[in-house]
PDBQT receptor file of N, H, CA, C and O in Angstrom, charges set to zero:
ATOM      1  N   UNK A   1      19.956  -0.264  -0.202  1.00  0.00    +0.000 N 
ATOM      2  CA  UNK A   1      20.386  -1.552   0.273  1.00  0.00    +0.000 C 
ATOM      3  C   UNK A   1      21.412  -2.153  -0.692  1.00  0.00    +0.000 C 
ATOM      4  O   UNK A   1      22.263  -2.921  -0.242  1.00  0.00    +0.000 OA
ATOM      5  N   UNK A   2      21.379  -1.851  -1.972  1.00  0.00    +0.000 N 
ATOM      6  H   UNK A   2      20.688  -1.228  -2.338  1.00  0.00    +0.000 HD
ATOM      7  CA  UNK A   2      22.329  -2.308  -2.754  1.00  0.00    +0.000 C 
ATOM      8  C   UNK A   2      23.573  -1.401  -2.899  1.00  0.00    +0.000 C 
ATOM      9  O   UNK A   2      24.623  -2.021  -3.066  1.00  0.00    +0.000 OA
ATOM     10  N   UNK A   3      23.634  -0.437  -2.877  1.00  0.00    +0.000 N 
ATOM     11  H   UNK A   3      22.781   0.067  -2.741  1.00  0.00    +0.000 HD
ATOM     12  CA  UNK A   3      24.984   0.533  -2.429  1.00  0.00    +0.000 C 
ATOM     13  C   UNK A   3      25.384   0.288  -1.123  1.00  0.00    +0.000 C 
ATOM     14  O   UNK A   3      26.585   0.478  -0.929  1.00  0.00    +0.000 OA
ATOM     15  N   UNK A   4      24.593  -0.152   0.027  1.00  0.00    +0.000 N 
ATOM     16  H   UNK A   4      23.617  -0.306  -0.130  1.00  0.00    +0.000 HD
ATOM     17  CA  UNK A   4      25.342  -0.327   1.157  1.00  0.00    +0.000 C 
ATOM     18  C   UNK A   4      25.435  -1.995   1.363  1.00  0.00    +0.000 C 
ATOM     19  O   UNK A   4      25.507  -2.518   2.475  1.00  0.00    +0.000 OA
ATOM     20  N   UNK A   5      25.420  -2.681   0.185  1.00  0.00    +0.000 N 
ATOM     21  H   UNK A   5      25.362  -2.256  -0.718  1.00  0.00    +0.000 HD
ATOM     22  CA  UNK A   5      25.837  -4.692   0.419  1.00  0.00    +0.000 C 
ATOM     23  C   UNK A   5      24.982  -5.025   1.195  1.00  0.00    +0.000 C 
ATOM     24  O   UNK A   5      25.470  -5.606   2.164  1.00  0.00    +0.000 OA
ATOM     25  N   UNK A   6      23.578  -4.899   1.238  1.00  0.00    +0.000 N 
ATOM     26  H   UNK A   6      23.182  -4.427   0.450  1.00  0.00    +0.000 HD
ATOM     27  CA  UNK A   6      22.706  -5.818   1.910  1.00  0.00    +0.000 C 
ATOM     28  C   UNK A   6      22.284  -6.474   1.065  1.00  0.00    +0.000 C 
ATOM     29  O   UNK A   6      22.488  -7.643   1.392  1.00  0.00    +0.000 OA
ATOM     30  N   UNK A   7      21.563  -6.402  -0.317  1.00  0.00    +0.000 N 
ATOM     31  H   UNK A   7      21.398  -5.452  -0.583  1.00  0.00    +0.000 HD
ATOM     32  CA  UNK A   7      21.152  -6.731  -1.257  1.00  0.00    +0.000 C 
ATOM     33  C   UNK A   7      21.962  -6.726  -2.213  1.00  0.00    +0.000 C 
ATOM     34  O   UNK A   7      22.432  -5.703  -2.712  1.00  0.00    +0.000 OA
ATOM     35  N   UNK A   8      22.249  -8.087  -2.625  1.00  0.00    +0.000 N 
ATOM     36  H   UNK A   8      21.868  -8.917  -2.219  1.00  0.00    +0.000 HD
ATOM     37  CA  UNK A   8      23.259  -8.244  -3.936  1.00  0.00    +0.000 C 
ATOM     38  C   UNK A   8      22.327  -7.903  -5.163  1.00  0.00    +0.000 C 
ATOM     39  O   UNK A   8      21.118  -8.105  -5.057  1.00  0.00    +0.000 OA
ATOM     40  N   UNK A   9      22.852  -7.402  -6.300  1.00  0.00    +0.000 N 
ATOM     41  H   UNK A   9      23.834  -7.238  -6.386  1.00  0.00    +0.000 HD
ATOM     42  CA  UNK A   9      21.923  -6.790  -7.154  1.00  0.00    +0.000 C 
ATOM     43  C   UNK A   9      23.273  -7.173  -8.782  1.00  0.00    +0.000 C 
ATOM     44  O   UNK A   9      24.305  -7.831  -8.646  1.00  0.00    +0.000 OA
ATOM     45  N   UNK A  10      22.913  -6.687  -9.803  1.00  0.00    +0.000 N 
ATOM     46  H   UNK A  10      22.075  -6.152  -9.914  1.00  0.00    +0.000 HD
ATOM     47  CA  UNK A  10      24.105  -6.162 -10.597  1.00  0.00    +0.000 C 
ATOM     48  C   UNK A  10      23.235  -5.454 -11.953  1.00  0.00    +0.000 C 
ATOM     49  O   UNK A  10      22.087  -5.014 -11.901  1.00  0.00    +0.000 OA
ATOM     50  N   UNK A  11      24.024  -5.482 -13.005  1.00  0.00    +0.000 N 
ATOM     51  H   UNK A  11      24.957  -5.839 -13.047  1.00  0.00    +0.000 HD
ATOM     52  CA  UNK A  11      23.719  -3.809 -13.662  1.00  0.00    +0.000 C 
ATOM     53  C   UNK A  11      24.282  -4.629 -15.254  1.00  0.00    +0.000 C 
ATOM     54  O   UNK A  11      25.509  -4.700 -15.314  1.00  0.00    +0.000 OA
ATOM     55  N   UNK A  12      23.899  -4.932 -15.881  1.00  0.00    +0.000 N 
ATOM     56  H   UNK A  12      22.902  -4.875 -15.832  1.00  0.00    +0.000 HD
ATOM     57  CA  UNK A  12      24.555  -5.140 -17.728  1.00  0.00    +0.000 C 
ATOM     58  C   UNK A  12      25.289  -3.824 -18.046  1.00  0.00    +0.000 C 
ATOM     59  O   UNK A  12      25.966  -3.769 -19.073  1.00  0.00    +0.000 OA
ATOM     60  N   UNK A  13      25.204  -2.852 -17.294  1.00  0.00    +0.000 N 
ATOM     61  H   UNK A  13      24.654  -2.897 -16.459  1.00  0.00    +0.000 HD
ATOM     62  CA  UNK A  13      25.892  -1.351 -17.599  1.00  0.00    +0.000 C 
ATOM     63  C   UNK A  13      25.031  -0.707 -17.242  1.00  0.00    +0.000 C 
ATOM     64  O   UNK A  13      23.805  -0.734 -17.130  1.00  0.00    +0.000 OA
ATOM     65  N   UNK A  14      26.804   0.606 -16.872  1.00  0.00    +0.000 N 
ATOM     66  H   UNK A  14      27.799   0.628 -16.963  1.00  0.00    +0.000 HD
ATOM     67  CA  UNK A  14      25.897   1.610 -15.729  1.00  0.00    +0.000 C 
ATOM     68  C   UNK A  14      24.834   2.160 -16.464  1.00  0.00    +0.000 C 
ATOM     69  O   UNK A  14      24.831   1.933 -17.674  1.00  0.00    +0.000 OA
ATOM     70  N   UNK A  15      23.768   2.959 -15.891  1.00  0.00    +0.000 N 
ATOM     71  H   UNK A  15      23.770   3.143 -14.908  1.00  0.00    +0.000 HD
ATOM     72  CA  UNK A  15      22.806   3.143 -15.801  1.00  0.00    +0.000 C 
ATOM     73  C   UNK A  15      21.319   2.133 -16.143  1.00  0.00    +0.000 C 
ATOM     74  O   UNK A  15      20.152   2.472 -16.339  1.00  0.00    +0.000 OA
ATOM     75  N   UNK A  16      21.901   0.957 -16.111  1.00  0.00    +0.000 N 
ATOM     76  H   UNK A  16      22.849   0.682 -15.952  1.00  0.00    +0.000 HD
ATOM     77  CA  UNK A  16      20.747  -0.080 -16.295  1.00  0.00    +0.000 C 
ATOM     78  C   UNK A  16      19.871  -0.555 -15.621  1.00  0.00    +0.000 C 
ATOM     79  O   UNK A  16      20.519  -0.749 -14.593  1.00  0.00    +0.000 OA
ATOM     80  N   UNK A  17      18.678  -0.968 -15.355  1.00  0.00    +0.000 N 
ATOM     81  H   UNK A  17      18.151  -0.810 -16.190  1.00  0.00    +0.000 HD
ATOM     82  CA  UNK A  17      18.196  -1.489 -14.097  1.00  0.00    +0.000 C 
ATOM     83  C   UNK A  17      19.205  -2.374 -13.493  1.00  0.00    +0.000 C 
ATOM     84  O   UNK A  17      20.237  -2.840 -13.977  1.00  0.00    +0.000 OA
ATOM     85  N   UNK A  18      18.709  -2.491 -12.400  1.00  0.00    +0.000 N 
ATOM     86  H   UNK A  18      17.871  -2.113 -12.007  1.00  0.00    +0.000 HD
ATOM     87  CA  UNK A  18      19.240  -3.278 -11.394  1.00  0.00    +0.000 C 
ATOM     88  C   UNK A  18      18.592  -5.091 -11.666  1.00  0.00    +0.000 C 
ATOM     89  O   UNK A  18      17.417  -5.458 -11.662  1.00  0.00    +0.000 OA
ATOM     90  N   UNK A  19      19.280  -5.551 -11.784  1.00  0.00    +0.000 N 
ATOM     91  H   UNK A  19      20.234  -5.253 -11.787  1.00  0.00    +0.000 HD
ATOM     92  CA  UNK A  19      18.815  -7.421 -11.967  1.00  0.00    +0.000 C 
ATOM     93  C   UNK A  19      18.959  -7.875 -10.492  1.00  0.00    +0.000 C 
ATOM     94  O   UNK A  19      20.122  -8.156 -10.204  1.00  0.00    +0.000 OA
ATOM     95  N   UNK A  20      18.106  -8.008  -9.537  1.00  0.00    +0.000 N 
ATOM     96  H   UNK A  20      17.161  -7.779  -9.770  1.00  0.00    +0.000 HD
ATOM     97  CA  UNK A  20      17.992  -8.939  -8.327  1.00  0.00    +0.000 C 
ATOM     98  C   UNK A  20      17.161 -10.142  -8.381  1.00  0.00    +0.000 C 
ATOM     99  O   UNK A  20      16.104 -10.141  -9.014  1.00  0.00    +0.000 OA
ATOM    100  N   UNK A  21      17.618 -11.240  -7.704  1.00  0.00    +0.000 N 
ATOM    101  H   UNK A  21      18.476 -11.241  -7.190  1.00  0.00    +0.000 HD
ATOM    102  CA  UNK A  21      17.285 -12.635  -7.936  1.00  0.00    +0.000 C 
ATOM    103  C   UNK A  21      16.459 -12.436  -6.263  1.00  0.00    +0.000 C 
ATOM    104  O   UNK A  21      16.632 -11.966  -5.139  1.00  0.00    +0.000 OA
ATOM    105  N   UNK A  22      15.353 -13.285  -7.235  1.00  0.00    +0.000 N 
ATOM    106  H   UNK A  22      15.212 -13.667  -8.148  1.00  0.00    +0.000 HD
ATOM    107  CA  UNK A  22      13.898 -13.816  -6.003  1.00  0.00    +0.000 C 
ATOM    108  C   UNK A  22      14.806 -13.773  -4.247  1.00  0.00    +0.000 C 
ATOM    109  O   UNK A  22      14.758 -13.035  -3.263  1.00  0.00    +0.000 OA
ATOM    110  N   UNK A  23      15.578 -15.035  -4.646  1.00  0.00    +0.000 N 
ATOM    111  H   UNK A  23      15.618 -15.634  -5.445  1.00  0.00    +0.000 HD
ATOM    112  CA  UNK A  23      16.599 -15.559  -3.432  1.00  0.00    +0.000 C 
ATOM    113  C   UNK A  23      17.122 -14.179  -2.889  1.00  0.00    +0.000 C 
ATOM    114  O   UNK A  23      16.875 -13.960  -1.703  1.00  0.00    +0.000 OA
ATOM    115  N   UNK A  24      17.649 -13.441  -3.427  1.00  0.00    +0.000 N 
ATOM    116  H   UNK A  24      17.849 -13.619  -4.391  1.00  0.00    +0.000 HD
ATOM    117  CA  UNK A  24      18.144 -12.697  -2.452  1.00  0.00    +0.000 C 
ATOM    118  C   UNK A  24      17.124 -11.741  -2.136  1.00  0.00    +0.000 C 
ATOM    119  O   UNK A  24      17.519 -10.865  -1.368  1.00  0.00    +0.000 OA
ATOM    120  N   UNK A  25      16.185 -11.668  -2.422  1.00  0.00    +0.000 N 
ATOM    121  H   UNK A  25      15.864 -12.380  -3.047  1.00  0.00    +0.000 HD
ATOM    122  CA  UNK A  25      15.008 -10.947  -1.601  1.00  0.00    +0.000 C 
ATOM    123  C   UNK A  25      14.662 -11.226  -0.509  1.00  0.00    +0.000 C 
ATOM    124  O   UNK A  25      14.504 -10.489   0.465  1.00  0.00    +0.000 OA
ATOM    125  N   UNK A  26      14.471 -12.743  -0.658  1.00  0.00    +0.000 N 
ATOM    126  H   UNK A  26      14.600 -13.342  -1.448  1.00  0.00    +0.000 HD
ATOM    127  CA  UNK A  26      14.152 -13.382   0.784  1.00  0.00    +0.000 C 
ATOM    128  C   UNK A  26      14.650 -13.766   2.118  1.00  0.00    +0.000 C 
ATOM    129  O   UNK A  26      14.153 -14.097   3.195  1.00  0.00    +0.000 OA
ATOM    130  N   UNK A  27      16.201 -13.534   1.467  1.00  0.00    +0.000 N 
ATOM    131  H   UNK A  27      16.605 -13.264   0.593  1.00  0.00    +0.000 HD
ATOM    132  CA  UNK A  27      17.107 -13.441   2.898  1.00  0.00    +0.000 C 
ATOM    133  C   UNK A  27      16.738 -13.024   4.022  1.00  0.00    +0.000 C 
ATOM    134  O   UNK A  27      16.266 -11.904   3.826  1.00  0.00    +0.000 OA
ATOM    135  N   UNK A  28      16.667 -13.347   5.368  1.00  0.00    +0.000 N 
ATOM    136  H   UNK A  28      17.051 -14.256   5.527  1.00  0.00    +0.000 HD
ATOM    137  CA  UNK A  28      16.398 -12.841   6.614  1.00  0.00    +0.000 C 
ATOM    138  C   UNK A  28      16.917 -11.699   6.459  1.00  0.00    +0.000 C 
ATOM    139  O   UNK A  28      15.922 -10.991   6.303  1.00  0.00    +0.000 OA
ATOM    140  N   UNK A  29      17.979 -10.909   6.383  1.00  0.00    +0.000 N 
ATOM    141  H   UNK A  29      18.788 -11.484   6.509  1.00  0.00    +0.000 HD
ATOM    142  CA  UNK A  29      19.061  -9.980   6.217  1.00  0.00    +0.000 C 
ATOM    143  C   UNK A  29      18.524  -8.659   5.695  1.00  0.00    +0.000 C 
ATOM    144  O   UNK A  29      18.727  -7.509   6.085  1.00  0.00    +0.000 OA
ATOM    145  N   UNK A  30      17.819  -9.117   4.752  1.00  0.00    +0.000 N 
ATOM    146  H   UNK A  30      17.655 -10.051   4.435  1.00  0.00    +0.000 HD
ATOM    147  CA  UNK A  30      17.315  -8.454   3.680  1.00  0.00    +0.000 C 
ATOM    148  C   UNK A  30      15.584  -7.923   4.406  1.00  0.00    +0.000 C 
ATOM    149  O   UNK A  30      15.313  -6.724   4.464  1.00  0.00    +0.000 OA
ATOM    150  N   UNK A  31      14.734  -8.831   4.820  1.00  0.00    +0.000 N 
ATOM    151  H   UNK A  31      14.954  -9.806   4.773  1.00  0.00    +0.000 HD
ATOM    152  CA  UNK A  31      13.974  -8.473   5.051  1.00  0.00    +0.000 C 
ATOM    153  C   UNK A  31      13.956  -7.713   6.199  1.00  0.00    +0.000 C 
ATOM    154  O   UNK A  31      13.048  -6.890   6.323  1.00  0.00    +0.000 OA
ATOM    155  N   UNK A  32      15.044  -7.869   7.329  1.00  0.00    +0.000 N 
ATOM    156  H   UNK A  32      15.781  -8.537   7.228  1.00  0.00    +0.000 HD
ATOM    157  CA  UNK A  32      15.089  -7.359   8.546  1.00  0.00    +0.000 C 
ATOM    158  C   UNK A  32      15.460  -6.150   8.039  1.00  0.00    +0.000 C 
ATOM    159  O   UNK A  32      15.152  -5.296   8.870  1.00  0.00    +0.000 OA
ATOM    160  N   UNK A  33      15.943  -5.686   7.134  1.00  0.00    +0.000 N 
ATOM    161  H   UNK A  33      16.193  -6.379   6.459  1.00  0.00    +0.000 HD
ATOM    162  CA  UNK A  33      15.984  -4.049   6.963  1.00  0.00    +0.000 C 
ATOM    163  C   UNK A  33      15.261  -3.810   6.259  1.00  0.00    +0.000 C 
ATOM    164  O   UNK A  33      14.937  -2.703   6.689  1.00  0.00    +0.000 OA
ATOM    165  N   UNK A  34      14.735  -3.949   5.514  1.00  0.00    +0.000 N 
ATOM    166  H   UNK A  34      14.999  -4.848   5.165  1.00  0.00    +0.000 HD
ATOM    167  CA  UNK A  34      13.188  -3.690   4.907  1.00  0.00    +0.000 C 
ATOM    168  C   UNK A  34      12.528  -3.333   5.303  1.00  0.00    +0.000 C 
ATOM    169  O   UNK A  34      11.973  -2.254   5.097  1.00  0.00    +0.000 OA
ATOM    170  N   UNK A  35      12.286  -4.322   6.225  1.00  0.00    +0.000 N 
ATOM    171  H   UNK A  35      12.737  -5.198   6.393  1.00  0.00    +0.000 HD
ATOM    172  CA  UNK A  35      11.271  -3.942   7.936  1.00  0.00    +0.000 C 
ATOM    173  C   UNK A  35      11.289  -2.423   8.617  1.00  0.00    +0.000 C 
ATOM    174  O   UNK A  35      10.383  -1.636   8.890  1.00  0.00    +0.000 OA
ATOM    175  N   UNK A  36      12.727  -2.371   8.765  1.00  0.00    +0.000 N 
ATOM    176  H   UNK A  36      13.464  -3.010   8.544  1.00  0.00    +0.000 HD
ATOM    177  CA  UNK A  36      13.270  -1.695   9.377  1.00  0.00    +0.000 C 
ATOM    178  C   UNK A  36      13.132  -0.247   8.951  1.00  0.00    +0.000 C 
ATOM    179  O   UNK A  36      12.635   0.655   9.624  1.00  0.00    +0.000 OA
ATOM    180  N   UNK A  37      13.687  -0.153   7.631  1.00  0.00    +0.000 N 
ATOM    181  H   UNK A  37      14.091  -0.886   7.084  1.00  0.00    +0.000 HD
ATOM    182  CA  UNK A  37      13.652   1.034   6.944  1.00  0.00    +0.000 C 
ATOM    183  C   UNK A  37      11.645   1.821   6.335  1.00  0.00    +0.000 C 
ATOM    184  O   UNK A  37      11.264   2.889   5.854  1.00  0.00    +0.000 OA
ATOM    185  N   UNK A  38      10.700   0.027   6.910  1.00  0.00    +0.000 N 
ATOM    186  H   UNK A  38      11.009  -0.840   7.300  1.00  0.00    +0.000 HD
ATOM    187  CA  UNK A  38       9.799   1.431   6.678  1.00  0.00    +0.000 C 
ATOM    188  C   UNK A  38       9.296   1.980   7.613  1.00  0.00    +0.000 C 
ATOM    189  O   UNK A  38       8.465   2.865   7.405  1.00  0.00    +0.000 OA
ATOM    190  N   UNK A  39       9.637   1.634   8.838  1.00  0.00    +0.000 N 
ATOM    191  H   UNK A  39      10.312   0.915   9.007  1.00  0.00    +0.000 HD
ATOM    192  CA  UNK A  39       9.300   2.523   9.868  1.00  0.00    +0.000 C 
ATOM    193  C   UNK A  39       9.945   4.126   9.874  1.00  0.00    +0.000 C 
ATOM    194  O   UNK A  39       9.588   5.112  10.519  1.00  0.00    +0.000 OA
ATOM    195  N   UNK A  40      11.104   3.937   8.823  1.00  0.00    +0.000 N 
ATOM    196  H   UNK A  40      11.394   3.136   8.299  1.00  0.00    +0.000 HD
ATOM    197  CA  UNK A  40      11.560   5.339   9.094  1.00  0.00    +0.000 C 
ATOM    198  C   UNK A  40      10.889   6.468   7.981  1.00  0.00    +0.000 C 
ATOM    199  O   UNK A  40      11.379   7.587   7.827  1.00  0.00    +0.000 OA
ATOM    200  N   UNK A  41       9.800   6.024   7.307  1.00  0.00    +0.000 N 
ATOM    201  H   UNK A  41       9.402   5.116   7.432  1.00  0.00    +0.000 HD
ATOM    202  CA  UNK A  41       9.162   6.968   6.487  1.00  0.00    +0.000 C 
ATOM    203  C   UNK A  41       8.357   7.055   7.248  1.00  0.00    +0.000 C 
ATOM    204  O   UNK A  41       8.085   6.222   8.113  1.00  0.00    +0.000 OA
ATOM    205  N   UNK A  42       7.631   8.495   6.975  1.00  0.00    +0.000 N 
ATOM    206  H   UNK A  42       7.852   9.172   6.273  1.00  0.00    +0.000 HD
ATOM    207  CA  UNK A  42       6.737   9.444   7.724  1.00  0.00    +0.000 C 
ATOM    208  C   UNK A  42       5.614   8.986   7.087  1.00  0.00    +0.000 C 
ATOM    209  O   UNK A  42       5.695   8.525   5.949  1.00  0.00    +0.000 OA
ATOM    210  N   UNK A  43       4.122   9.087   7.941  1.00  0.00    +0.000 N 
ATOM    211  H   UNK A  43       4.056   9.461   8.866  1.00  0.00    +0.000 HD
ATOM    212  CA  UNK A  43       2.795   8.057   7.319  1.00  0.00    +0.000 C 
ATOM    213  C   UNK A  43       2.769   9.747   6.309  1.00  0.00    +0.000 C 
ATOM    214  O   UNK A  43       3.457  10.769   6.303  1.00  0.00    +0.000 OA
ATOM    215  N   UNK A  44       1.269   9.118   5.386  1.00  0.00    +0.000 N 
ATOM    216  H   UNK A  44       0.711   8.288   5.390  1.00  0.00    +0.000 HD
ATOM    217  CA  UNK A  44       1.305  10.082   4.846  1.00  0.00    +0.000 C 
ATOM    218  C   UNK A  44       0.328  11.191   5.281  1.00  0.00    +0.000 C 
ATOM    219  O   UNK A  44      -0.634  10.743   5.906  1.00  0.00    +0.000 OA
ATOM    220  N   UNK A  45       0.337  13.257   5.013  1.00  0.00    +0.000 N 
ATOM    221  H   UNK A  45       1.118  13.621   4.506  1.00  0.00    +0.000 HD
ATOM    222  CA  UNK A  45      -0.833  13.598   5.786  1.00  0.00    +0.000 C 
ATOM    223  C   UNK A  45      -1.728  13.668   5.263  1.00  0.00    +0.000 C 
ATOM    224  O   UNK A  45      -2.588  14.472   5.625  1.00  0.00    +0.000 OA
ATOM    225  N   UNK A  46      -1.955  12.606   3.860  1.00  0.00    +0.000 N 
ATOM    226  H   UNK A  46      -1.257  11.954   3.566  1.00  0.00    +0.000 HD
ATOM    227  CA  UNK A  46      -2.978  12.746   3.084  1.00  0.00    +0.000 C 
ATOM    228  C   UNK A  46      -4.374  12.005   3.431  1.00  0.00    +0.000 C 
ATOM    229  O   UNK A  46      -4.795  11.295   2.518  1.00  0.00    +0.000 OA
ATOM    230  N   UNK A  47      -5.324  12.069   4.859  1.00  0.00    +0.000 N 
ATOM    231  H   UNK A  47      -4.981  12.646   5.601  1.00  0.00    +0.000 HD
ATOM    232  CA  UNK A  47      -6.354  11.138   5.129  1.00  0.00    +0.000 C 
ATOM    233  C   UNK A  47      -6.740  10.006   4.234  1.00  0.00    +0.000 C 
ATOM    234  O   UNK A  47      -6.611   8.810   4.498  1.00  0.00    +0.000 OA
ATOM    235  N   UNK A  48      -7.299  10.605   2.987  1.00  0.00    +0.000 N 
ATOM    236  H   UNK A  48      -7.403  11.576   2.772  1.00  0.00    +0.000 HD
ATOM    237  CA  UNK A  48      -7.512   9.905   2.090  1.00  0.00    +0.000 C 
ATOM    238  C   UNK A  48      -6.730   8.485   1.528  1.00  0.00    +0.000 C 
ATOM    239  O   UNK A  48      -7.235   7.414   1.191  1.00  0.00    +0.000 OA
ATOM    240  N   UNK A  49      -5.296   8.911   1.562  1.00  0.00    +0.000 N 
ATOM    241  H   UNK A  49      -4.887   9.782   1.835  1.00  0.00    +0.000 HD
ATOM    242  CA  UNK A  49      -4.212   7.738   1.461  1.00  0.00    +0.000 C 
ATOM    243  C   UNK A  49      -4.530   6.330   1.944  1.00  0.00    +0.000 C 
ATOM    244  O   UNK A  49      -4.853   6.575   3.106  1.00  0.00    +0.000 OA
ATOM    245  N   UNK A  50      -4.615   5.355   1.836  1.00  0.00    +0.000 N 
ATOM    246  H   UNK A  50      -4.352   5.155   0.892  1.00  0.00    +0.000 HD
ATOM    247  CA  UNK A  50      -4.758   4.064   1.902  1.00  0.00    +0.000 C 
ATOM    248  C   UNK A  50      -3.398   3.507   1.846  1.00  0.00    +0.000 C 
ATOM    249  O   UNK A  50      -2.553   3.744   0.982  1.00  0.00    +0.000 OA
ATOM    250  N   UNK A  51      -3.247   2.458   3.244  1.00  0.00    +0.000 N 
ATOM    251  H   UNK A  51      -3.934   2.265   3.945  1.00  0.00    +0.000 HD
ATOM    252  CA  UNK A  51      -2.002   1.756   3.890  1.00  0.00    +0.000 C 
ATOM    253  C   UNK A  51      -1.908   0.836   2.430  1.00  0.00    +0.000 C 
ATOM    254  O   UNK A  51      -2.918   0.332   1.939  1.00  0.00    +0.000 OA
ATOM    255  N   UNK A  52      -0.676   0.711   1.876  1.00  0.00    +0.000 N 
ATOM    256  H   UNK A  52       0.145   1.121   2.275  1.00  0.00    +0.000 HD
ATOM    257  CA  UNK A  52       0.075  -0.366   1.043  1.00  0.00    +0.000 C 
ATOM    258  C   UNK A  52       0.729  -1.966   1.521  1.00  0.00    +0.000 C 
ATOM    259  O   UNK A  52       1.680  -2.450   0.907  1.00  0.00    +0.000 OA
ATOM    260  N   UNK A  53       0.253  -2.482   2.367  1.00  0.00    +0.000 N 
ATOM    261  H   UNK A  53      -0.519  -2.089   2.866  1.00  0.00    +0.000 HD
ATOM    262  CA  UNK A  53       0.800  -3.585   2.616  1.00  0.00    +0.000 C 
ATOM    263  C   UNK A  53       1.651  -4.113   2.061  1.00  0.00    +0.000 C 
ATOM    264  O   UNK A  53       1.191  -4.280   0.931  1.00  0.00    +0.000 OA
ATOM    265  N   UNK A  54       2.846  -4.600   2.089  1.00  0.00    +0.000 N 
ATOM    266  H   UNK A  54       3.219  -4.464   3.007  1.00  0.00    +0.000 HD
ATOM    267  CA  UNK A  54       3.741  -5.246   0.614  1.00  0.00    +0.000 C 
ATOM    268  C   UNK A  54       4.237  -6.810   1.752  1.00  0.00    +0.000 C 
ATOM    269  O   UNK A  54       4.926  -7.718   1.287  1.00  0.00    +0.000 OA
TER     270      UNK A  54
């Protein structure tokens, strides 16, 4: 999301974490692909596994 400008992010230098602010988490924008993108992971086939809510 931050290589493709959904999520503004920035870097003190390359290879640094990424610094994102609360606010831009919460953007509609932001969450609508969030949403979005975890439907496109596969559940897991581990029974045992327990759902992560976030």
């Amino acid at each position: 999301m931050i290589n493709r400008g959904t999520l503004a992010a920035n870097q003190l230098c390359k290879g640094a974490p990424w610094i994102i602010r609360l606010s831009d988490i919460e953007e509609d924008t932001v969450r609508r692909e969030a949403d979005a993108r975890r439907s496109w992971r596969p559940a897991s086939y581990d029974p045992r596994q327990n759902v992560l809510s976030l």
